[in-house]
C-alpha atoms as a printed R data frame, in Angstrom:
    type eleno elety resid chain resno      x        y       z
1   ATOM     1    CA   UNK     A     1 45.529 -143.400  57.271
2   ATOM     2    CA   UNK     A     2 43.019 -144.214  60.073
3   ATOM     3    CA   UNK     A     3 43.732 -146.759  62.616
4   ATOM     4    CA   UNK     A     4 42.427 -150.446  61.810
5   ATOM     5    CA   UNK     A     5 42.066 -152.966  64.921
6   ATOM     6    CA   UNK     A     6 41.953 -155.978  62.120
7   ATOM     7    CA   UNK     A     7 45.603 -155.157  60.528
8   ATOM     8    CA   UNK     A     8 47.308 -152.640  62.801
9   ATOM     9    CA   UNK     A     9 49.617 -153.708  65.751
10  ATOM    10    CA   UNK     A    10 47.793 -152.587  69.046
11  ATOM    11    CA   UNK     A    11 47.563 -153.005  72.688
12  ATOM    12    CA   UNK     A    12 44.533 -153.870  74.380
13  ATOM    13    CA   UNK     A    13 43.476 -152.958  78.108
14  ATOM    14    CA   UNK     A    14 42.131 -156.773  80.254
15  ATOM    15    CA   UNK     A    15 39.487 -154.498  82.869
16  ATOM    16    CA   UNK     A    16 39.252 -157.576  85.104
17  ATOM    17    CA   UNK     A    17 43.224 -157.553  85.589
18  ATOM    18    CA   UNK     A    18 44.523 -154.196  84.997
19  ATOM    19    CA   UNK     A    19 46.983 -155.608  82.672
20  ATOM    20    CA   UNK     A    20 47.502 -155.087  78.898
21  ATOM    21    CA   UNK     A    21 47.965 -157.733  75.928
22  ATOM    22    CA   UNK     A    22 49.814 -157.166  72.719
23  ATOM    23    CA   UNK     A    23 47.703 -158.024  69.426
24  ATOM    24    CA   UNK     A    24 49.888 -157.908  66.044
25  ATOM    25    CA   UNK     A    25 47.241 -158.868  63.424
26  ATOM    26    CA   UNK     A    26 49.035 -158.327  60.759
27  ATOM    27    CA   UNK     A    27 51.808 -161.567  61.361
28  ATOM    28    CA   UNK     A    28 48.892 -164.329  61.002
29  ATOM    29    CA   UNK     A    29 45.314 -162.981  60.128
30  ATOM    30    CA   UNK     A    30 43.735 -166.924  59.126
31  ATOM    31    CA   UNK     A    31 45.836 -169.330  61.511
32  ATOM    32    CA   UNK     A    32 43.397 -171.856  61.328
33  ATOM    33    CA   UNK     A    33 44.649 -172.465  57.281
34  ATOM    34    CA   UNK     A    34 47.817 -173.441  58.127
35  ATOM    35    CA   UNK     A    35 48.798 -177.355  58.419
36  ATOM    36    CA   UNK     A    36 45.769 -179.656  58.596
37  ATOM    37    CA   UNK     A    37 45.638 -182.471  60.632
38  ATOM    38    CA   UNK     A    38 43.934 -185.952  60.651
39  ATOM    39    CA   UNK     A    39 41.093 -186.904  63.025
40  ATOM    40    CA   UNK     A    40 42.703 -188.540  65.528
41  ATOM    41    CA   UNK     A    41 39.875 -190.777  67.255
42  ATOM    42    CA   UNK     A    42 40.526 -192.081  70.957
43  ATOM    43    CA   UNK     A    43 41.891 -195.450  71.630
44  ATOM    44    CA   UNK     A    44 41.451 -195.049  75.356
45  ATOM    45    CA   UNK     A    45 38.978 -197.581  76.774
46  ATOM    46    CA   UNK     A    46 35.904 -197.416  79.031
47  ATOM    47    CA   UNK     A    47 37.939 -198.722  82.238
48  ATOM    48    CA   UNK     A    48 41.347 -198.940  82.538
49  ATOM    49    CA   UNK     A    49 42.634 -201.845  85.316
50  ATOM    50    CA   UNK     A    50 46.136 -199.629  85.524
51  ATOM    51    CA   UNK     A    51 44.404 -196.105  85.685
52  ATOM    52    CA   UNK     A    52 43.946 -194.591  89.120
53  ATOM    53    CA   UNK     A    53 41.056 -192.705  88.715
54  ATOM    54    CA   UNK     A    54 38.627 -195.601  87.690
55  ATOM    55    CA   UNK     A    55 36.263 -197.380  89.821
56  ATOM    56    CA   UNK     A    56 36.961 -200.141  91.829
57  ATOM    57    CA   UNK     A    57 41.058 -199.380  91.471
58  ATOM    58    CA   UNK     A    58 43.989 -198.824  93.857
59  ATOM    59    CA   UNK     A    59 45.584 -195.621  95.218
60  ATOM    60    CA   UNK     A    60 48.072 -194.756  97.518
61  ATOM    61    CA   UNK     A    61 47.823 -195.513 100.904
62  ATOM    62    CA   UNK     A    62 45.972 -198.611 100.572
63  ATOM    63    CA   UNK     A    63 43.129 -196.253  99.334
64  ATOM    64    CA   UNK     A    64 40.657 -197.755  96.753
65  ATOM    65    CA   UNK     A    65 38.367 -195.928  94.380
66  ATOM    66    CA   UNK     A    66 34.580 -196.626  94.929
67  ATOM    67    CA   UNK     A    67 32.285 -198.958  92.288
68  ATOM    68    CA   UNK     A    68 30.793 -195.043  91.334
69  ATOM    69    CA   UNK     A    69 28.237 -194.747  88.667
70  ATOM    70    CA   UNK     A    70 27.965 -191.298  88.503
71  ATOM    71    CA   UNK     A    71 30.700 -188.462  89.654
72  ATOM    72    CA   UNK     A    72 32.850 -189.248  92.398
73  ATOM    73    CA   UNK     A    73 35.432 -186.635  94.605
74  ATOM    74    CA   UNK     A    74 38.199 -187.018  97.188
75  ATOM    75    CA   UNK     A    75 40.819 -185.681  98.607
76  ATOM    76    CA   UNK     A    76 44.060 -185.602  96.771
77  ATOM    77    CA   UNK     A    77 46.276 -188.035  97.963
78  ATOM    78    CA   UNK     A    78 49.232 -186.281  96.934
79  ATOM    79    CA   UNK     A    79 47.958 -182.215  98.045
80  ATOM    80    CA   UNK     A    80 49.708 -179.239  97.396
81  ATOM    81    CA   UNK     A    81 47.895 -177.748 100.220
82  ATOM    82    CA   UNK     A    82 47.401 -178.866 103.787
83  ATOM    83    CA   UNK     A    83 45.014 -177.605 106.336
84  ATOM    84    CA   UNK     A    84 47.043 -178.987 109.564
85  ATOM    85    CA   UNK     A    85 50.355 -176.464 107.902
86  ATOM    86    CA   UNK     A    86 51.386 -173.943 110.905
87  ATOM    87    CA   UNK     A    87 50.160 -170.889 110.649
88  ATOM    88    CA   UNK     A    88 53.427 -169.278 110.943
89  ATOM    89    CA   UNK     A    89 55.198 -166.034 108.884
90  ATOM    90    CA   UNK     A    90 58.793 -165.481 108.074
91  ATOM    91    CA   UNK     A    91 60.356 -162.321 107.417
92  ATOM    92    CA   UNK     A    92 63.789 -161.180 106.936
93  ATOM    93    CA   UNK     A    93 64.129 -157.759 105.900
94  ATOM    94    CA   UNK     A    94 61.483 -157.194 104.320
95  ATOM    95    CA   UNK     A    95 62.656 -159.475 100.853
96  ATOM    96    CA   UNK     A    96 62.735 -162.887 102.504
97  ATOM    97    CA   UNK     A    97 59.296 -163.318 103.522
98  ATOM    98    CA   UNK     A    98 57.581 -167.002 103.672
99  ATOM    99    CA   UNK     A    99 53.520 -167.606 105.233
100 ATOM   100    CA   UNK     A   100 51.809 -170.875 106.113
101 ATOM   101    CA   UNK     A   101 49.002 -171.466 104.363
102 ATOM   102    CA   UNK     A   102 46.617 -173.913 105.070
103 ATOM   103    CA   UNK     A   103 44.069 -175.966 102.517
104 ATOM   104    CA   UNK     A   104 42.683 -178.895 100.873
105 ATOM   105    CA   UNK     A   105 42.574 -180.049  97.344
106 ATOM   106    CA   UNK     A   106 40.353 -182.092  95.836
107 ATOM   107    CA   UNK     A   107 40.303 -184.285  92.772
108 ATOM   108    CA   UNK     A   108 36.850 -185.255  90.790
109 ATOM   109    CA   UNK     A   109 35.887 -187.799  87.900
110 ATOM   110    CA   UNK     A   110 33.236 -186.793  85.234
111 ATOM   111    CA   UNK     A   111 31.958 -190.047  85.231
112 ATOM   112    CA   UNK     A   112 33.208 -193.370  85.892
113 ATOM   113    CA   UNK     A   113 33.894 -193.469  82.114
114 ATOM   114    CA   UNK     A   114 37.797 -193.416  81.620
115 ATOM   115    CA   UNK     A   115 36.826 -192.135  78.045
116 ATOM   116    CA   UNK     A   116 34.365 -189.298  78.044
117 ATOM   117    CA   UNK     A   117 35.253 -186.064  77.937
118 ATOM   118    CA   UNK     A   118 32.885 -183.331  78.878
119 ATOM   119    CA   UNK     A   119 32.315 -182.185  75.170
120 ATOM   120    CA   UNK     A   120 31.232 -186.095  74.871
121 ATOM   121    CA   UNK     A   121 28.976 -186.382  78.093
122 ATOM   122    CA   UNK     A   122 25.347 -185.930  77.616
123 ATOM   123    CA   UNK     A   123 23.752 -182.923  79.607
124 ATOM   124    CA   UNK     A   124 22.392 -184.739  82.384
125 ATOM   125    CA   UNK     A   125 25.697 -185.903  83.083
126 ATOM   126    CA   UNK     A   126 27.036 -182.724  82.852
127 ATOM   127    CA   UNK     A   127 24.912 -181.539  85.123
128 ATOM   128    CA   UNK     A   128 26.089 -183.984  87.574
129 ATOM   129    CA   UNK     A   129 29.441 -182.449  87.294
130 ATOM   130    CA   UNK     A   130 27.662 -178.519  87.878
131 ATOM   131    CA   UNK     A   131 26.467 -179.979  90.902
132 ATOM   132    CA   UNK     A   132 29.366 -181.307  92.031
133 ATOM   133    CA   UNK     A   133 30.936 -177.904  91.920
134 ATOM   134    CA   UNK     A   134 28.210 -176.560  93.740
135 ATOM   135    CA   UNK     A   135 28.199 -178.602  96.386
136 ATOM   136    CA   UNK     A   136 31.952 -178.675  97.075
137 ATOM   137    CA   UNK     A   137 32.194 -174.689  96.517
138 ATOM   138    CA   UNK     A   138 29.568 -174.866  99.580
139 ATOM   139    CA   UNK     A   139 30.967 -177.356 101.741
140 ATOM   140    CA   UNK     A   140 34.620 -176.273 101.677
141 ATOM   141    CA   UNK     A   141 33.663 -172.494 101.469
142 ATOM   142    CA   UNK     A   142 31.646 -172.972 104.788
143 ATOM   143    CA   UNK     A   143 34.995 -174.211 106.609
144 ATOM   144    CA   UNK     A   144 36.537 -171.172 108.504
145 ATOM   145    CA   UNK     A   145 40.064 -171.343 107.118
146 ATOM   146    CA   UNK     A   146 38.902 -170.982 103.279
147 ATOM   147    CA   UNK     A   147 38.109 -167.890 101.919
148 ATOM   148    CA   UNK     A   148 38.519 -169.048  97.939
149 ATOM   149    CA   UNK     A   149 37.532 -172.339  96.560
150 ATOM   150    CA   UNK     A   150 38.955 -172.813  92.759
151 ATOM   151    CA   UNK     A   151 37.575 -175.413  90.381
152 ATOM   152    CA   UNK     A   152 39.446 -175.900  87.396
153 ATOM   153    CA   UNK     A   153 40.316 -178.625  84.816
154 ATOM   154    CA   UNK     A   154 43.341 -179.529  83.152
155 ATOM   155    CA   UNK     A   155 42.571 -180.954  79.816
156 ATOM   156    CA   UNK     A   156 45.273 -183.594  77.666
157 ATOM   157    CA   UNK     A   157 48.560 -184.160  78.446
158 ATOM   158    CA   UNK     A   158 50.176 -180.939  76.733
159 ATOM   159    CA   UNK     A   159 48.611 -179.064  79.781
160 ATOM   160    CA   UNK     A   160 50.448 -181.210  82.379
161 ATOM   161    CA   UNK     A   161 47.839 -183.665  82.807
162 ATOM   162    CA   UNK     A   162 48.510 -186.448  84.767
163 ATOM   163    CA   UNK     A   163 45.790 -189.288  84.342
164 ATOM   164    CA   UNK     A   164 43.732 -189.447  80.960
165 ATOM   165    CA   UNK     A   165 40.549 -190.243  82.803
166 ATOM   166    CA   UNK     A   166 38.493 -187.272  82.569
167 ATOM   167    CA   UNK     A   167 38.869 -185.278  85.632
168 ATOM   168    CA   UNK     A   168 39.277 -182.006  87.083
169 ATOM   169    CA   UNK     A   169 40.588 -180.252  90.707
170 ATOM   170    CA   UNK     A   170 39.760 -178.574  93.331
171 ATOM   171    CA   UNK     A   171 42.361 -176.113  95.555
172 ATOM   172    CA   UNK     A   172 40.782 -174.493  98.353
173 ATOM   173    CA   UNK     A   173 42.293 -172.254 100.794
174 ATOM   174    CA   UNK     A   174 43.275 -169.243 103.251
175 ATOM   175    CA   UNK     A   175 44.350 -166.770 100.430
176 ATOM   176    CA   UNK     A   176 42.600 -165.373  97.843
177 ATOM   177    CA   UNK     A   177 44.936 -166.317  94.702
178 ATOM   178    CA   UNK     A   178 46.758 -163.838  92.206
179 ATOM   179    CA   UNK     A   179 44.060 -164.010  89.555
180 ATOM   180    CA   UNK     A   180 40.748 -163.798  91.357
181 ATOM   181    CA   UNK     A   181 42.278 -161.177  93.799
182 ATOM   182    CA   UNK     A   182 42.841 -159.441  90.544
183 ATOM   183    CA   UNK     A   183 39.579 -159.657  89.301
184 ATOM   184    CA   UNK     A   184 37.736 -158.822  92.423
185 ATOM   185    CA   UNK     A   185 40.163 -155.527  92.568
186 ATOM   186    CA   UNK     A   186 38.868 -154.486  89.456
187 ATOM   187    CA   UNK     A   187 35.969 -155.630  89.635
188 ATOM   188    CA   UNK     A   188 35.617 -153.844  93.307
189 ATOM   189    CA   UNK     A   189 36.707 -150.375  91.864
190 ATOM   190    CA   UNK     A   190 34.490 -150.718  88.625
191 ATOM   191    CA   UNK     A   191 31.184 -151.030  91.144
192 ATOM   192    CA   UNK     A   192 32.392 -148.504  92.876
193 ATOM   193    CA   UNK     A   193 32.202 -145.644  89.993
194 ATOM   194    CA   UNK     A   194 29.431 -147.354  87.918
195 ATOM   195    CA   UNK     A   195 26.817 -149.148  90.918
196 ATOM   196    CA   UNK     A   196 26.573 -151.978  88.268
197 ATOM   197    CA   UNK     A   197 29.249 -154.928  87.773
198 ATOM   198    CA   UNK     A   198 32.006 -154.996  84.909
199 ATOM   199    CA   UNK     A   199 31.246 -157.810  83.276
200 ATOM   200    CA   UNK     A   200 27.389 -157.308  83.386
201 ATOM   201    CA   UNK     A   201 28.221 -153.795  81.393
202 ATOM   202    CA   UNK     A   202 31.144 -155.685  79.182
203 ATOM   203    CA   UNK     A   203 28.314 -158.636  78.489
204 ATOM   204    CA   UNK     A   204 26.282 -155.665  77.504
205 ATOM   205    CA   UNK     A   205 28.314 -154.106  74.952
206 ATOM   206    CA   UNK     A   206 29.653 -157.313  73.441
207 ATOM   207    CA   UNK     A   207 25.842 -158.676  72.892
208 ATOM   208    CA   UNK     A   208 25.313 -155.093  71.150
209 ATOM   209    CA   UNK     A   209 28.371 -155.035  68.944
210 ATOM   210    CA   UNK     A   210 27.984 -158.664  68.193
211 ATOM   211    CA   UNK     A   211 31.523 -159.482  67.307
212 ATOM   212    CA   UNK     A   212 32.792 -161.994  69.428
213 ATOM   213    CA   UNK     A   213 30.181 -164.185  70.818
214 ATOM   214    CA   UNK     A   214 30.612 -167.817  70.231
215 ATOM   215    CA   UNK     A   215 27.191 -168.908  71.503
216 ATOM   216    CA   UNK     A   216 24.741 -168.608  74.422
217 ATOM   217    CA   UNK     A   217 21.515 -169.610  75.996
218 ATOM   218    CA   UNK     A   218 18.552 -168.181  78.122
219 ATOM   219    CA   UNK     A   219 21.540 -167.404  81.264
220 ATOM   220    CA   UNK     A   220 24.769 -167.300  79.874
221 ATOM   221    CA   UNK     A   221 27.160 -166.362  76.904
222 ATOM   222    CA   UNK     A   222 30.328 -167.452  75.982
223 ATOM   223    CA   UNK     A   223 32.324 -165.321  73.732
224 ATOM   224    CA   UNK     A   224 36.342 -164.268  72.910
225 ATOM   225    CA   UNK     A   225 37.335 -161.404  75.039
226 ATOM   226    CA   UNK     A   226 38.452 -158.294  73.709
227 ATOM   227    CA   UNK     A   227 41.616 -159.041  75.168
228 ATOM   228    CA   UNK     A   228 42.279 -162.589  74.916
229 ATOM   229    CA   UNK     A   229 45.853 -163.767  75.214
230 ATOM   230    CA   UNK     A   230 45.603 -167.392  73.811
231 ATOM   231    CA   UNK     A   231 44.391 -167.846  70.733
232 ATOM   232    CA   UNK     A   232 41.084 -169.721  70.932
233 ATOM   233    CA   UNK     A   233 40.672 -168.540  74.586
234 ATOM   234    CA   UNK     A   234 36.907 -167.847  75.831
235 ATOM   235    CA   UNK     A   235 34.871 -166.753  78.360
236 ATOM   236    CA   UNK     A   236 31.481 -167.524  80.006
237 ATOM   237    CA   UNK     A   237 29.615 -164.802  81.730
238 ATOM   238    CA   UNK     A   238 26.563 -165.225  83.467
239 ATOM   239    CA   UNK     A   239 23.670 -162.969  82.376
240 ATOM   240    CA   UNK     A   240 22.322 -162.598  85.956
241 ATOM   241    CA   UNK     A   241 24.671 -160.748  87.571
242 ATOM   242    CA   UNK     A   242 25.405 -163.209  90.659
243 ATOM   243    CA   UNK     A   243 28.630 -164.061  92.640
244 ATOM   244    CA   UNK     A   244 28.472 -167.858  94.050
245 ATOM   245    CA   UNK     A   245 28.026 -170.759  92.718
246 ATOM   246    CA   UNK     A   246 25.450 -171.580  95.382
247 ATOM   247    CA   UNK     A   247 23.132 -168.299  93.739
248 ATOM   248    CA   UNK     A   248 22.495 -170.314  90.784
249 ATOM   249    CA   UNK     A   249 18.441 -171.729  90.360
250 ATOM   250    CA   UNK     A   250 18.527 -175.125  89.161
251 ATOM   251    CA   UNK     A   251 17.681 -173.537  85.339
252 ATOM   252    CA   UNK     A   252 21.039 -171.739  85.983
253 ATOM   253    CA   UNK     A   253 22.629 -174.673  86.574
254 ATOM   254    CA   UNK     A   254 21.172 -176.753  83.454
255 ATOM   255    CA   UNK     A   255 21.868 -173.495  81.400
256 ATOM   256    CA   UNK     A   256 25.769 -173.864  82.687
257 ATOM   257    CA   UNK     A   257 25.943 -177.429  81.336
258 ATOM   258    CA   UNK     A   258 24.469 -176.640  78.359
259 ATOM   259    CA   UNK     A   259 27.003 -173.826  77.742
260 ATOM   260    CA   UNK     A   260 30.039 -175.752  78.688
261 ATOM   261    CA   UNK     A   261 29.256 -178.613  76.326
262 ATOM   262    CA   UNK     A   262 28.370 -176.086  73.248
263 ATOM   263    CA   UNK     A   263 31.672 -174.606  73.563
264 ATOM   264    CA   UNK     A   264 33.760 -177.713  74.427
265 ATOM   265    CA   UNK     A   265 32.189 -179.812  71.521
266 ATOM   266    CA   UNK     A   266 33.343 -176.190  69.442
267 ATOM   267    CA   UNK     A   267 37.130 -176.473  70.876
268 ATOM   268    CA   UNK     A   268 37.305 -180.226  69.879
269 ATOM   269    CA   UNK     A   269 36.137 -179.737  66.288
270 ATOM   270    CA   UNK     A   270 38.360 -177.112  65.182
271 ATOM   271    CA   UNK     A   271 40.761 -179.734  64.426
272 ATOM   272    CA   UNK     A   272 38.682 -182.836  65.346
273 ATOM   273    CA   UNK     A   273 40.791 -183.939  67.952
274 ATOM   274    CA   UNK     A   274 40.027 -184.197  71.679
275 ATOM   275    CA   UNK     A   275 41.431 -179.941  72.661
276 ATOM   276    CA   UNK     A   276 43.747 -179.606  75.040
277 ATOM   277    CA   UNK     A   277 42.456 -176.133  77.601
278 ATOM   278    CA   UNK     A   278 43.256 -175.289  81.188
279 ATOM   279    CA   UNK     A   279 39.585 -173.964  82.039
280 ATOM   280    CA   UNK     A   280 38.525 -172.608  86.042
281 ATOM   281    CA   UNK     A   281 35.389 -170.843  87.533
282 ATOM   282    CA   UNK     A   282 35.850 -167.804  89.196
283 ATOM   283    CA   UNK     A   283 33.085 -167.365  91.522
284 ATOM   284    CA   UNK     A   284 33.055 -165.143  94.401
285 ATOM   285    CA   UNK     A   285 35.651 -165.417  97.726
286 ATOM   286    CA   UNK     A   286 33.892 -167.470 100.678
287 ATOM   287    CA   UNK     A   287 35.446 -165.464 103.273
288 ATOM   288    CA   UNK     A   288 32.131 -164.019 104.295
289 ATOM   289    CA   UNK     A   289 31.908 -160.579 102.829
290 ATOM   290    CA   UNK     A   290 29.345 -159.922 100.615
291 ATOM   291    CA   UNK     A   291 30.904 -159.222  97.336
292 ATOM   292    CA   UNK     A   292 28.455 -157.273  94.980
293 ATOM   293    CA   UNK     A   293 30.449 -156.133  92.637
294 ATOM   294    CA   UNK     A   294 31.434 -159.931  91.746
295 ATOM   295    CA   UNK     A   295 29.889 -161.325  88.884
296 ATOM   296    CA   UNK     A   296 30.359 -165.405  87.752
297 ATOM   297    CA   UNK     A   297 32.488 -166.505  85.120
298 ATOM   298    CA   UNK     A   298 34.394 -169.035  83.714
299 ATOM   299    CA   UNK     A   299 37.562 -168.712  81.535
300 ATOM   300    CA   UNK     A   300 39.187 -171.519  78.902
301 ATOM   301    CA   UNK     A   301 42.584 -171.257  78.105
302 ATOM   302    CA   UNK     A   302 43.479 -173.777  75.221
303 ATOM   303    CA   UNK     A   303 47.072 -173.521  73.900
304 ATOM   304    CA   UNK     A   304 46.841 -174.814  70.363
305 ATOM   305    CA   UNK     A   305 47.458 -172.225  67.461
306 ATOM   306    CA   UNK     A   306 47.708 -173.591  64.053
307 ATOM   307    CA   UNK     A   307 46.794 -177.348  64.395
308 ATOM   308    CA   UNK     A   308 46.852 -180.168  66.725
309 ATOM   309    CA   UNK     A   309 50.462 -179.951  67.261
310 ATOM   310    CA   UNK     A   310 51.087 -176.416  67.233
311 ATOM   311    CA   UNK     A   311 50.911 -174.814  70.431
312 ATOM   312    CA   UNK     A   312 51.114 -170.869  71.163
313 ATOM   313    CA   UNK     A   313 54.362 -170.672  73.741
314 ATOM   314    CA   UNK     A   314 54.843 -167.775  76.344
315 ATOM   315    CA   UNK     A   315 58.374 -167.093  75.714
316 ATOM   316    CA   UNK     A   316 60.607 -164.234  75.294
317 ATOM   317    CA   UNK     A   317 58.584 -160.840  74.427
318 ATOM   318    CA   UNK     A   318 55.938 -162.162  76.410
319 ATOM   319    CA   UNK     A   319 57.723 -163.399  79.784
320 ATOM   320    CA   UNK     A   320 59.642 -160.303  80.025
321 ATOM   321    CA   UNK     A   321 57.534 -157.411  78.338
322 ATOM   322    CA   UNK     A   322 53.887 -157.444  77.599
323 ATOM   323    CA   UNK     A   323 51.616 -160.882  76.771
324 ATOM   324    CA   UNK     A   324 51.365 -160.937  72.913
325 ATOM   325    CA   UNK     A   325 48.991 -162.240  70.195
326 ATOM   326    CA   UNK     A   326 48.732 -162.337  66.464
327 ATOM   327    CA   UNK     A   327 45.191 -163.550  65.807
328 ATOM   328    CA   UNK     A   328 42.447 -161.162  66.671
329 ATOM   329    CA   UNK     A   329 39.302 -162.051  69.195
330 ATOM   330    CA   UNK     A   330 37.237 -161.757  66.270
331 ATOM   331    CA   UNK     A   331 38.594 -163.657  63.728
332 ATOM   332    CA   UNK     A   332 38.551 -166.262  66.646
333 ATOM   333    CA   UNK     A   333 35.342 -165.408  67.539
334 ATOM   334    CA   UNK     A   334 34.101 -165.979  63.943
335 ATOM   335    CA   UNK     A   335 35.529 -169.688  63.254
336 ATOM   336    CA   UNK     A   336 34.346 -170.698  66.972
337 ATOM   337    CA   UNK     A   337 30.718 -169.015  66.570
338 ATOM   338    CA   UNK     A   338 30.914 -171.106  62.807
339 ATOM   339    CA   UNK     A   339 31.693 -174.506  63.714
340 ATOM   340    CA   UNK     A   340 29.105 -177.299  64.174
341 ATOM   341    CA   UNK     A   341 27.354 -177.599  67.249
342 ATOM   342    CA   UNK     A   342 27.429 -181.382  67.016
343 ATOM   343    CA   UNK     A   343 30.814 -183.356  67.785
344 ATOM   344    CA   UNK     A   344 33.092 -184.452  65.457
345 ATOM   345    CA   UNK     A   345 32.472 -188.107  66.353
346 ATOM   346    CA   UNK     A   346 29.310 -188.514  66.668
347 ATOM   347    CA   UNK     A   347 29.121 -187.136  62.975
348 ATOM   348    CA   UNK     A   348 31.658 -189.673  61.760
């Protein structure tokens, strides 16, 4: 009996982490028949007096949100991270160990509109937002105590969302994090044996096999990874190898808004409801090195498995073995890549 990725329980290698993930294919092969779910339209308005994210409104501190038309950024008024923190290190034997680190977070709005959603922005707005990343990734990465700046959004309220308006973060700081360092370990030692980048050679093969990709455009692709953990999780990979945000052209940049709305508008039709993702760009560190073997990319992971209200958990198995899955990449791959390209609402 030969060995069948599509039926038979398997492991799978991640190359940008070094870790493995679990896939048991056989448990649930078509999750996406399972319980079916209404469209559930938003009742959220286009400015909330109460919501602190809108223009014009309070914050703390006496604070108060500009009359913005477009996208608008500041610093978090309540900051995990703080660039006036002692640079100090505690260690006690070796197994108590504590370090200061310093750093800023930031918080941006889409658009003054308390209810658009990216998938429901037009391009040019979008492409506001691109430039907003680029322009903070530059001004914060140029500040000598950052060496990583990560943008990433937290999208609905099942992802620990705070405020509804449409908004996403910004932590920048001393250390490289856990996941990037990760990635630019593997990333490092796969340049080393191969003189090209992972994920320009991955990008490769995947276009070739043609089995995962959800969509793409003239500069980028977004497809399922081989070894996705969550169930509808993607990734975008440029198809210029480059490592900052502040190496894209201006067609780069369009291209990246065009990508993030195709597969946004995807995640909120598979069950026409606005889909819940924590989503981040991994560009390269900004602590002056040069970084070749980096190459830019942005990862969505949404938690919702069967429907709108069930959500895949990391319990048990997972927490203390190996990260598990039942659904395949390509059977996600395949109702992604199949969905319409235009948004459930605007075809209501």
């Amino acid at each position: 009996m030969s060995f069948d990725l599509s039926n038979d329980p398997h492991r799978r290698f991640n190359p940008l982490k070094g870790e493995w993930v679990q896939v048991s294919p056989h448990r649930a092969k078509r999750p996406w028949q399972g319980k079916e779910e209404e469209p559930t339209l938003s009742s959220k308005k286009e400015y909330d007096p109460d919501c602190y994210l809108c223009p014009g409104n309070a914050r703390a501190g006496n604070a108060e949100n500009p009359e913005y038309k477009s996208t608008f950024v500041f610093t978090n008024d309540f900051s995990a991270l703080k660039l006036d923190t002692p640079s100090e290190t505690i260690n006690n034997n070796d197994l108590l160990v504590a370090k200061g680190e310093k750093g800023i977070c930031r918080v941006f709005c889409f658009s003054p509109r308390h209810d658009l959603t990216l998938p429901e922005m037009q391009l040019l707005q979008i492409r506001r937002v691109v430039d907003l990343w680029v322009d903070e990734y530059t001004q914060l990465g140029a500040r000598e105590e950052i060496n990583y700046v990560q943008i990433f959004e937290n999208k609905g309220e099942i992802m620990g969302c705070s405020n509804p308006h449409p908004h996403g973060q910004i932590w920048a700081q001393q250390t490289i994090p856990d996941e990037p360092a990760k990635e630019m370990k593997q990333q490092n030692m796969y340049y080393e044996n191969h003189g090209s980048t992972l994920l320009a050679d991955y990008l490769e093969l995947e276009l070739e096999l043609d089995k995962r990709i959800v969509a793409k455009n003239k500069h980028y692709v977004v497809l399922v990874p081989y070894w996705a953990f969550w169930p509808f999780e993607t990734l975008i990979i440029s198809r210029r190898p480059f490592a900052r945000l502040t190496d894209m052209s201006d067609e780069e940049k369009e291209s990246l808004a065009d990508i993030v709305k195709k597969i946004t508008v995807r995640y909120d039709n598979i069950f026409e409801i606005s889909f819940p993702y924590s989503a981040g760009i991994h560009p390269a560190p900004t602590d002056g090195q040069e970084h070749p073997e980096w190459h830019f990319h942005m990862h969505f992971y949404p938690p919702l498995l069967r429907s709108a209200t069930v959500k895949k958990f990391r319990v048990g198995y997972e927490m203390l073995g190996t990260p598990q899955r039942d659904i395949t990449s390509e059977a996600c791959a395949q109702l992604l890549q199949s969905l319409p390209s235009q948004h459930y609402k605007e075809r209501s």
